[in-house]
N, C-alpha and C positions, 0 to 999 in steps of 0.2 A: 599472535602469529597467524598469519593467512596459510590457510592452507590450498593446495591446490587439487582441484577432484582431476580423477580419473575415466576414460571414455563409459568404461562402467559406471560409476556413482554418476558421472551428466546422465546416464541414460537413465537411471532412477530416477533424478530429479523430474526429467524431461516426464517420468508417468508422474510423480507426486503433483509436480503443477498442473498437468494435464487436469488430475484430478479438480484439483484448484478450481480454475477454467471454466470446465465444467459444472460442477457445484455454483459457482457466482451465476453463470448463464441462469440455471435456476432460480436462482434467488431474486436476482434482478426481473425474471416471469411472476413472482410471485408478491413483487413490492407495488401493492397497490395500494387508495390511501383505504383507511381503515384496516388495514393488518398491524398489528404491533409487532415493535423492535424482536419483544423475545420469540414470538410464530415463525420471524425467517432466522432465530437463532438455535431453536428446534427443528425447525425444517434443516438447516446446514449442518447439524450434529448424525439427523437421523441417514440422510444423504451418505454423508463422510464414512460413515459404520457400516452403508450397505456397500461400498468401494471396497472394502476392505484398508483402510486409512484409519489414524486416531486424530480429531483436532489438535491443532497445534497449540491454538491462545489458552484452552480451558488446562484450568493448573496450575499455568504459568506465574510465577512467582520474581519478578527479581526488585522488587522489595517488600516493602512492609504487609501490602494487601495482594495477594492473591488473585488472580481475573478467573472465572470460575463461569466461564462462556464460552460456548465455541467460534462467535462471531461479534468482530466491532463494529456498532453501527451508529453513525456519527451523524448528526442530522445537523444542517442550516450551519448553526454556528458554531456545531461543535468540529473539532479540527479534525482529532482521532480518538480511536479508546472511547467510545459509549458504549457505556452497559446496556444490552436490551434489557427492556421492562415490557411489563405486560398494559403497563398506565400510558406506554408511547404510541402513539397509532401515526402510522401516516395519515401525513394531510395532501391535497392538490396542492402544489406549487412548492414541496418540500424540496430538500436535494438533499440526497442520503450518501456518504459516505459508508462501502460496506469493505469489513477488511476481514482476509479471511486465509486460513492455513491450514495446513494435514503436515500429517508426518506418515510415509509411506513407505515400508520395507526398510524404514533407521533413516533416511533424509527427508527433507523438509520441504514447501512449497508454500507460497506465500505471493498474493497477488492483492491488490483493489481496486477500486471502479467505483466513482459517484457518479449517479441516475439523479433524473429529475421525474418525479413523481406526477404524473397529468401533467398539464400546461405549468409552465413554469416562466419565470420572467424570461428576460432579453439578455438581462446583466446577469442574473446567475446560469443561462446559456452559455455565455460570453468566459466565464469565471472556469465553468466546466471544461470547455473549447482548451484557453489560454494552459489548463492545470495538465490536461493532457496532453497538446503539445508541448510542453514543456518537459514530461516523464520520454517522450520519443526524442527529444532532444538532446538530452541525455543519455538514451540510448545509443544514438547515434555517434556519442565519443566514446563508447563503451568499445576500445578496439586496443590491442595489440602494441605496445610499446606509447599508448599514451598515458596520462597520470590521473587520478581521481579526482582534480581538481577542472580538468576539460572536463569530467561529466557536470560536477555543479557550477561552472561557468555559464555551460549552454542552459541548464535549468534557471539559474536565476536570471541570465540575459532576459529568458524567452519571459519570466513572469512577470520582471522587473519592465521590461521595454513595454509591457500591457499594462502597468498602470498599477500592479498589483506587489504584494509581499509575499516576500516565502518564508518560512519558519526556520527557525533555527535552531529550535529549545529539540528539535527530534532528527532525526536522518535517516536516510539508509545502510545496510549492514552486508556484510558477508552472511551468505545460508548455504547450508547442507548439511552435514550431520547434528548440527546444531542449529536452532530458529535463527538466533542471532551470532555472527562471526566477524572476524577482521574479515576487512576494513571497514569502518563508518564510511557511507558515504553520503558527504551533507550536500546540502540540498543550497550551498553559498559555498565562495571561496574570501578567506581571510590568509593573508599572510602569514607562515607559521603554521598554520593546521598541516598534521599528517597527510603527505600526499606521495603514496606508493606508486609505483609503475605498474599498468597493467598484465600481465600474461595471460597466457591460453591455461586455459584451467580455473581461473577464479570467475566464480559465481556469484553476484551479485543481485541482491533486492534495492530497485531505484523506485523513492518512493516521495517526489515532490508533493508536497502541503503549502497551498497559496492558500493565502489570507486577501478576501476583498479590501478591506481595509489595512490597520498595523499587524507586523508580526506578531507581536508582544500574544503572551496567552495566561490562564490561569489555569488553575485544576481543578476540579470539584472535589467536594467535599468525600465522595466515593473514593478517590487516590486515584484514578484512572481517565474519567474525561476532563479533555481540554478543549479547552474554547474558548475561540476569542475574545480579546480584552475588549475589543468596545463595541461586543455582539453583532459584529458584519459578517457574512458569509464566508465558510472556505469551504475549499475542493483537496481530492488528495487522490490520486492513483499511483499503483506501482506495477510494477513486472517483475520477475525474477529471471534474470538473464545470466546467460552462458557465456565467457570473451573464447572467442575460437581463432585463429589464424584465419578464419575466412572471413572473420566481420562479430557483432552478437547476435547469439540466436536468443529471441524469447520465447522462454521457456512456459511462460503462463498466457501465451498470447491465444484468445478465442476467436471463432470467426463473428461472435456476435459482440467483441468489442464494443464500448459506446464512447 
């Protein structure tokens, strides 16, 4: 069932992502090469607690393994869902995937952003660029009497027309009282998939994963990171957006964006 928030709960969301937001800005200042995965996944816990917020991901169970982190952080070729370890360090030329959530006053907030770590190539520039126009893309059907399947339209137009793959095995969700809610909203349209009409009120996380190469992915042996099958690069950003009668607002949107 989708539920629909109220101007009250957007306005909680609107501090929970805020939060968000904020916390990535940081993290993203502190991803430099030789810091390991799990330093900016202490640094994001320690942050989160001084907010007054609890992580969202650490806990999270919905199956068999447990993620018992407060921060994913997905490097090169992994998609999403990396475990920080203390054995991963940045390198120059990496592109880190960092995904990250709070729960704030009982609603949720959930945003990403992949960086490129020093100099970084052309084509993983390009990969970056394409992944994130592609999440504004998206956003941009995110409006008022249109259907879920304009928002992954414009997502896969935008990554497909560059040369690139989007994922399918993952999508985006409904959030607010809960991390994850109706509706899925995937990141491709097939005929047949569930595709609700918009209203004012539902909250949405758009959260495109290109693949340089095929979609196709595997899991690791941990239950949680995926990464592409034939070890090319991917990108992934998301927003957690508002549908309003005026247009979408994002709710996790920073000024220091990348």
């Amino acid at each position: 069932m989708i539920t629909l928030k109220r101007p009250h709960e957007i306005a909680l969301m609107r501090q929970a992502n805020r939060i968000v937001a904020e916390i990535l800005d940081q993290l993203i200042a502190a991803a430099k090469p030789g810091v390991s995965s799990l330093e900016l996944d202490r640094l994001a816990e320690e942050l989160t607690l001084m907010k007054g917020a609890r992580p969202a991901f650490k806990g999270y169970k919905p199956h068999a393994v447990e993620y018992r982190h407060s921060l994913c952080v997905s490097i090169n070729n992994e998609i999403v869902h990396g475990i920080p370890s203390a054995k991963r360090r940045l390198k120059e030329g990496d592109i880190v995937g960092l995904d990250f959530g709070v729960c704030y006053e009982g609603y949720f907030g959930d945003a990403a952003r992949t960086i490129g770590i020093g100099t970084v190539s052309e084509s993983a520039r390009r990969l970056m660029r394409v992944t994130r126009d592609a999440l504004y893309a998206g956003i941009e059907q995110a409006r008022v009497g249109n259907r879920i399947s304009d928002i992954a339209r414009a997502i896969q137009t935008t990554a497909e027309s560059a040369g690139y793959s989007v994922v399918t095995d993952f999508a985006g969700h409904g959030i607010g009282r809960k991390l994850h809610e109706e509706p899925q909203v995937p990141n491709y349209f097939r005929p047949g998939m569930p595709n609700p009409r918009l209203q004012e009120g539902m909250v949405l996380a758009i959260e495109p994963m290109v693949n340089e190469g095929v979609a196709d992915l595997e899991i690791l042996a941990d239950g949680w990171t995926a990464v592409t099958a034939d070890g090319k690069l991917s990108a992934h950003f998301e927003h957690s957006i508002a549908i309003t009668n005026a247009g979408p607002e994002i709710l996790s949107e920073s000024n220091k964006d990348v």
